[in-house]
C-alpha positions as CSV (number, residue, x, y, z in Angstrom):
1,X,-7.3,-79.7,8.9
2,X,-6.2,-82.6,10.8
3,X,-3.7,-82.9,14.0
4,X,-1.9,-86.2,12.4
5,X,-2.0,-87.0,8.5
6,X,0.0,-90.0,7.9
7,X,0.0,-89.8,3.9
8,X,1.6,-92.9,1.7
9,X,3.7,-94.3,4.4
10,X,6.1,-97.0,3.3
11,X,8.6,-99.4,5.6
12,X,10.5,-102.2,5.0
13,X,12.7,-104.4,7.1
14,X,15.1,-105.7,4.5
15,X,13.0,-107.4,2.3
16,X,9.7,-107.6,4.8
17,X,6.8,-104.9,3.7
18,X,6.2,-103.9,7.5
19,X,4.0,-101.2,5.9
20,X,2.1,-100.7,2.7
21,X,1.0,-97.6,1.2
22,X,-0.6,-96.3,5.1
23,X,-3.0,-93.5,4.8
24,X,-4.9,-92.1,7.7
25,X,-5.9,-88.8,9.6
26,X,-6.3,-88.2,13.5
27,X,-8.5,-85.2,14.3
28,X,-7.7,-82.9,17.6
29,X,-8.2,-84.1,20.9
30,X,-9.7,-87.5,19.2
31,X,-8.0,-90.8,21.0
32,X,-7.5,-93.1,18.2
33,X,-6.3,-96.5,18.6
34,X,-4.4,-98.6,16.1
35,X,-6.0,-102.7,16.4
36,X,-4.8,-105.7,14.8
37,X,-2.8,-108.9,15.6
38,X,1.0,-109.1,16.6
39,X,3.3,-108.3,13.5
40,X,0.5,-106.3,11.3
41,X,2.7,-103.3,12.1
42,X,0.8,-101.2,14.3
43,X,3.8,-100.6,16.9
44,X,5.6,-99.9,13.7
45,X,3.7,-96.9,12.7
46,X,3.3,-95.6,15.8
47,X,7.3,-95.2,16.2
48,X,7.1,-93.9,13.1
49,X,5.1,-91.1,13.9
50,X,7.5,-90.7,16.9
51,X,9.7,-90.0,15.0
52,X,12.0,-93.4,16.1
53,X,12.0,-95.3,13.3
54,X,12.3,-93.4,9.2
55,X,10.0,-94.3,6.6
56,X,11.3,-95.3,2.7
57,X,8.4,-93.2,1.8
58,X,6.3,-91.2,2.3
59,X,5.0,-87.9,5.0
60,X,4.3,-87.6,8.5
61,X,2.3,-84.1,8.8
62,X,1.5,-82.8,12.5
63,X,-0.4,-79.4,13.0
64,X,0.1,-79.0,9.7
65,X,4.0,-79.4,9.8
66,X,5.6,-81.8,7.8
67,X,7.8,-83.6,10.3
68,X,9.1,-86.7,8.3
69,X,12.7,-86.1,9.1
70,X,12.6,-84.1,12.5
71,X,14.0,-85.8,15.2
72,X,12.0,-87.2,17.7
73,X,13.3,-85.0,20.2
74,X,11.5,-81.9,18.4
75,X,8.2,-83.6,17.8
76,X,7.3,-82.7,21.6
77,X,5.1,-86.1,22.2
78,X,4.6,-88.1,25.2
79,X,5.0,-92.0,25.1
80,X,3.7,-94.7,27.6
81,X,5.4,-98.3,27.0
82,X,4.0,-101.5,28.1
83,X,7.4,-101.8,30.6
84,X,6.6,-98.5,32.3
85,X,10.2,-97.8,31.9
86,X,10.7,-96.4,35.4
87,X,14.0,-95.8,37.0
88,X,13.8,-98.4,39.9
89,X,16.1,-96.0,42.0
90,X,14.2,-93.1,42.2
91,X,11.0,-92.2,43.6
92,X,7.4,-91.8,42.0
93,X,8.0,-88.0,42.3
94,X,11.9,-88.3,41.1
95,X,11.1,-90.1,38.5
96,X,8.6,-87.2,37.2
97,X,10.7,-84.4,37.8
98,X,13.8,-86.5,35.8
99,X,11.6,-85.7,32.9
100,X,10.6,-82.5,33.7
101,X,14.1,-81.7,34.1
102,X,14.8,-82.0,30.3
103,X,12.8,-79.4,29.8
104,X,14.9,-75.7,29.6
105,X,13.4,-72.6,31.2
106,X,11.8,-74.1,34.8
107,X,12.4,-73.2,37.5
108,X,12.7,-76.0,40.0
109,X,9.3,-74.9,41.9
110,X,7.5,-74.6,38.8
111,X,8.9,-78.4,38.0
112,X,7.4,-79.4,41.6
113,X,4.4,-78.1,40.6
114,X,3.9,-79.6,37.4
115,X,5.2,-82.9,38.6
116,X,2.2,-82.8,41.6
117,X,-0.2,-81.9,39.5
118,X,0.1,-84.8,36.9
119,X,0.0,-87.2,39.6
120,X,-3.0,-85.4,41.4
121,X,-4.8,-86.0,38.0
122,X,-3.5,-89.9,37.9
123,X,-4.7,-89.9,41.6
124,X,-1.1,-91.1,43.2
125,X,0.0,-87.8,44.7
126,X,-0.2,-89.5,48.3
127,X,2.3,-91.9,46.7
128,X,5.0,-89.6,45.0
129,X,7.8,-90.7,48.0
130,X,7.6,-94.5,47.2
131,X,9.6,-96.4,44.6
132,X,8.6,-98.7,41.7
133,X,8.7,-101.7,43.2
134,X,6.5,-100.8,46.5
135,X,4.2,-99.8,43.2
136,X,1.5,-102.4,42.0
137,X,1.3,-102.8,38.4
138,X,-1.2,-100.7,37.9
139,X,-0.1,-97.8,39.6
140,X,3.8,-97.8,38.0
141,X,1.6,-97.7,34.4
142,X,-0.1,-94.3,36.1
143,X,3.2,-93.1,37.3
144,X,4.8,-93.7,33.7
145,X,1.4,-91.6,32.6
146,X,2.0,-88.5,34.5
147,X,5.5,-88.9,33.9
148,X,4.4,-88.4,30.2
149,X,1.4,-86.0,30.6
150,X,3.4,-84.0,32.8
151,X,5.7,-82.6,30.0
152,X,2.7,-81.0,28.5
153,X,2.7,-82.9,25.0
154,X,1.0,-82.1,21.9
155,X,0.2,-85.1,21.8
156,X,-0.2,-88.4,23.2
157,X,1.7,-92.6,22.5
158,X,0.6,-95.1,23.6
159,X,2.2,-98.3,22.9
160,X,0.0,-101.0,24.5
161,X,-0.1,-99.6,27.6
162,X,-1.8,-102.0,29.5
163,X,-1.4,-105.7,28.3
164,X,1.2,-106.5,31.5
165,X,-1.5,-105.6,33.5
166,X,-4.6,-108.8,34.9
167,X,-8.3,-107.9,33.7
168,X,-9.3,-106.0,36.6
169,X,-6.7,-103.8,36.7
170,X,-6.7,-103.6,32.7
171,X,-10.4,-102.3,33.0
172,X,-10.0,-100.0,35.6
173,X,-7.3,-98.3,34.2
174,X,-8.8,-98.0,30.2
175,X,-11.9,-95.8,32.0
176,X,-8.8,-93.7,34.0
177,X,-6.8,-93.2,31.0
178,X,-9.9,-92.1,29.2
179,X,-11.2,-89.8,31.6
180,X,-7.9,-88.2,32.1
181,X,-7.4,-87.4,28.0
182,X,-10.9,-86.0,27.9
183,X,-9.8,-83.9,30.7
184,X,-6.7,-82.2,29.1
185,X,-8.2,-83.3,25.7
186,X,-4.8,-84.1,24.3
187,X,-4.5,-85.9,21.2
188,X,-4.4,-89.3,21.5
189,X,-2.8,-92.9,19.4
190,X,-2.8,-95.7,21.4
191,X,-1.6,-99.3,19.9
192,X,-3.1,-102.3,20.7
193,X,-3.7,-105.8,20.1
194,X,-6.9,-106.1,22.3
195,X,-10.2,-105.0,20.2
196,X,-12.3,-104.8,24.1
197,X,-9.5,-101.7,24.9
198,X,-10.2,-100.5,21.2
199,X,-13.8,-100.2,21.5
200,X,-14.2,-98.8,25.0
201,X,-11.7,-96.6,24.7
202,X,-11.5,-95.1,21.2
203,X,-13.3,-92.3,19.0
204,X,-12.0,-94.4,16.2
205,X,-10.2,-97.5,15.4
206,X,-7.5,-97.7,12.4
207,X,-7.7,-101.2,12.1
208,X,-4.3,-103.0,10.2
209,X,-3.7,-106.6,9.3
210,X,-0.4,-107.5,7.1
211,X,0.9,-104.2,6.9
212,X,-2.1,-102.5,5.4
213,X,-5.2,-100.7,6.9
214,X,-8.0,-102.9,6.7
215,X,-10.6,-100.3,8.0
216,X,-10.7,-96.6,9.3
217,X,-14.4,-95.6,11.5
218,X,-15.9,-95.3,14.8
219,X,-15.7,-98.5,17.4
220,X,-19.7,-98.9,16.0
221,X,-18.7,-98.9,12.3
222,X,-15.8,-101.3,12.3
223,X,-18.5,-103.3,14.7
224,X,-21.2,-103.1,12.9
225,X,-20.3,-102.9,9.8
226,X,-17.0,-104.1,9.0
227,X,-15.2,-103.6,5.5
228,X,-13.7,-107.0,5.0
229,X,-14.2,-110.0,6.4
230,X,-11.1,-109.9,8.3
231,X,-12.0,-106.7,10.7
232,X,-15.8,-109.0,11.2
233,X,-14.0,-111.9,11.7
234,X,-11.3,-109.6,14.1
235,X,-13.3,-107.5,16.1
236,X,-15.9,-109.7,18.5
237,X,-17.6,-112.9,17.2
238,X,-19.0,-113.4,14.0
239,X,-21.1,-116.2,12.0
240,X,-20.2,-116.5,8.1
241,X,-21.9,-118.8,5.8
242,X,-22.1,-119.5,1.8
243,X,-25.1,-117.9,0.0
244,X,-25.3,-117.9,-3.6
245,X,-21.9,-116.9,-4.4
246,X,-21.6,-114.8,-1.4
247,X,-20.0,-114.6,2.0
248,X,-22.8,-113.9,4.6
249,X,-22.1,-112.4,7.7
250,X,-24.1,-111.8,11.0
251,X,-23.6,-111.4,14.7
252,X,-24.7,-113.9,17.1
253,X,-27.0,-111.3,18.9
254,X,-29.0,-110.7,15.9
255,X,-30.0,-114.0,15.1
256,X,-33.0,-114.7,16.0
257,X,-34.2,-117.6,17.4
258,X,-37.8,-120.2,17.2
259,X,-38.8,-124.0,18.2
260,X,-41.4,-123.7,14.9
261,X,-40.4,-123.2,11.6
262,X,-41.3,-120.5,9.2
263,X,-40.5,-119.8,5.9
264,X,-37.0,-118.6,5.3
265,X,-35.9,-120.2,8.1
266,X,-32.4,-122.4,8.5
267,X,-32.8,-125.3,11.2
268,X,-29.9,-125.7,13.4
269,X,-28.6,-128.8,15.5
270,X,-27.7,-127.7,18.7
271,X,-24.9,-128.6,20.1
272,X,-23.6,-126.8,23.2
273,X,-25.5,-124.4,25.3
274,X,-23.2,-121.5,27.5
275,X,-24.9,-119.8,30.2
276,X,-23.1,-116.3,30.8
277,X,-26.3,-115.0,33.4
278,X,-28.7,-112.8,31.2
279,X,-27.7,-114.3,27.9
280,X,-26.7,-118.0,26.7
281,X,-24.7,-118.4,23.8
282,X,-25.9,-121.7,21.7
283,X,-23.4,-123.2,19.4
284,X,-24.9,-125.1,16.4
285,X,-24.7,-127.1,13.0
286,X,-26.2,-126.0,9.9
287,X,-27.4,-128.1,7.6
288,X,-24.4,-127.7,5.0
289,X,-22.2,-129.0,8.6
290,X,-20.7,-125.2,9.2
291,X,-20.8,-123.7,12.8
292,X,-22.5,-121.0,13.8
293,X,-23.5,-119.4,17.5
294,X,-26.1,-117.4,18.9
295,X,-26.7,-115.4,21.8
296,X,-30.1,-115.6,22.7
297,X,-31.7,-114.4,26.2
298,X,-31.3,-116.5,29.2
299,X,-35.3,-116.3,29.6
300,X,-35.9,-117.2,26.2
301,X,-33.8,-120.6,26.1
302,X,-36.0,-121.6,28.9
303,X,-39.5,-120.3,27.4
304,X,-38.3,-121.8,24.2
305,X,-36.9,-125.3,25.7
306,X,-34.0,-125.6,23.9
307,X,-31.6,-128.4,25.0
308,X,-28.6,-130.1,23.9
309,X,-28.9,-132.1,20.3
310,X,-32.3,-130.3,20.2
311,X,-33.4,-128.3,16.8
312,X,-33.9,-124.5,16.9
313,X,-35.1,-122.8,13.5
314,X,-33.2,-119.1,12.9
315,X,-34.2,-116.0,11.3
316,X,-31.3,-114.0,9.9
317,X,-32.8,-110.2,9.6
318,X,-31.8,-109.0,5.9
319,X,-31.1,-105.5,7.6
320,X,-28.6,-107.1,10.3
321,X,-26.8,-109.5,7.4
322,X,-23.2,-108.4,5.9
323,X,-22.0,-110.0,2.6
324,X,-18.9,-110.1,1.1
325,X,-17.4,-111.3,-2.4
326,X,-16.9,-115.3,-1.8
327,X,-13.2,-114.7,-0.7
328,X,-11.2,-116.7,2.1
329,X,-12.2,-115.7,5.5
């Protein structure tokens, strides 16, 4: 039996669908994050499931409970914003224990204790007398963490978590907040918009676009082999081209690449080479004028001579190609 079964979910905003018949299921202890562009209604669902916002139809089932009209305060959840949401005058530690203090039956040692040992695990115990703003980014998003984990949820929000936060900081943090679910193995929906932070940091991606689910698998199935053009087109780069009535899709990293040509082969004009260290990514012209790229070794560019307004003959492995029904990408 599932943790989370979102079954037929239905919302409107006046007369905007914001979602459309959702259906999904989140297994125990998996981290699942919800992808797709602003206004698909990811943030949506996940408030839904909170408990913040009420469906026009259909059920929100948790541990096998249905909880479509309990309150949020009785779905026992913790939730991480994008703005933190610390209380600027109290301390790293004050603002755990102002959580904790919701909480009936503890004793004001046993708070103590749970508030140090949430921000042992997010590593800013050392920091629990300073304020927010003698915080970096980074480590305000871990304080509104422990503040969260430190309730001892069933489960997990997170509503992206980290797009305030620069690159470096962003990637640093995606391996923490992993590492720390796997630790306490708590159930896990996080919503974003960035498809890198879905596919590092997921066990699978629900992947929406215009209020509807688009595609439900593991970060290598809606990568590999994506259920609509949309989620190829989405998730990292992707060449399409017309082939007998179809919509051809492949990779740029499984093209392959020659200076002779074969039979089978499509000569491309090259336009633009991008070096990027191991691997150069060569944008051409096919012969029907569309685009396509290819990321090809750095060594083989050389070996191969390819050059700017040179010709280069591809290879598009039948096993690596996805086709779709000739439909608008």
């Amino acid at each position: 039996m599932p943790f989370l079964e979102i079954r037929d979910i239905v919302k409107k905003f006046d007369k905007q669908v914001a979602l459309n018949n959702i259906n999904a299921k989140v297994q125990k202890g998996e981290l699942v994050c919800i992808l797709g562009p602003s206004g698909c209604g990811k943030t949506t669902l996940l408030r839904i499931i909170a408990g913040l916002e009420t469906a026009q139809s259909g059920q929100v089932i948790i541990d096998g409970q249905d909880v479509t009209f309990l309150p949020a305060a009785k779905r026992n959840f913790g939730i991480v914003f994008q703005s933190y949401a610390l209380f600027p005058n109290m301390t790293v530690m004050g603002n755990i224990l102002f959580g904790l203090q919701q909480k009936k039956g503890l004793a004001r040692k046993e708070m103590r204790a749970e508030a140090e040992n949430a921000l042992r695990l997010v590593d800013l115990l050392d920091h629990k007398n300073k304020y927010p703003r003698q915080l970096s980014g980074g480590m305000q998003q871990r304080t509104a963490l422990a503040r969260a984990i430190a309730l001892s949820p069933t489960f997990l929000l997170l509503d992206e978590p980290l797009s305030a936060l620069d690159a470096k900081v962003r990637q640093k943090l995606r391996s923490e907040i992993r590492s720390i679910q796997k630790t306490l193995g708590i159930t896990t929906i996080m919503v974003t918009h960035d498809q890198e932070e879905a596919l590092t940091m997921s066990d699978r991606i629900i992947v929406m676009n215009n209020a509807v689910v688009e595609q439900i698998g593991t970060p290598q199935e809606v990568y590999s082999r994506p259920a609509t053009p949309f989620v190829a087109n989405f998730i990292g780069t992707m060449n399409f081209y017309q082939s007998g009535g179809e919509i051809c899709a492949i990779r740029p990293e499984n093209i392959r690449v020659a200076n002779q040509f074969c039979a089978h082969d499509v000569s491309a004009h090259i336009r633009t080479l991008e070096f990027k260290g191991s691997m150069t990514r060569v944008y051409g012209t096919l012969p029907d004028m569309s685009e396509i790229c290819m990321d090809i070794a750095s060594e083989a560019v050389s070996r191969l001579q390819l050059s700017e307004k040179g010709t280069v003959f591809l290879r598009m492995p039948q096993e690596s190609l996805i086709k779709y029904a000739d439909v608008a990408v």
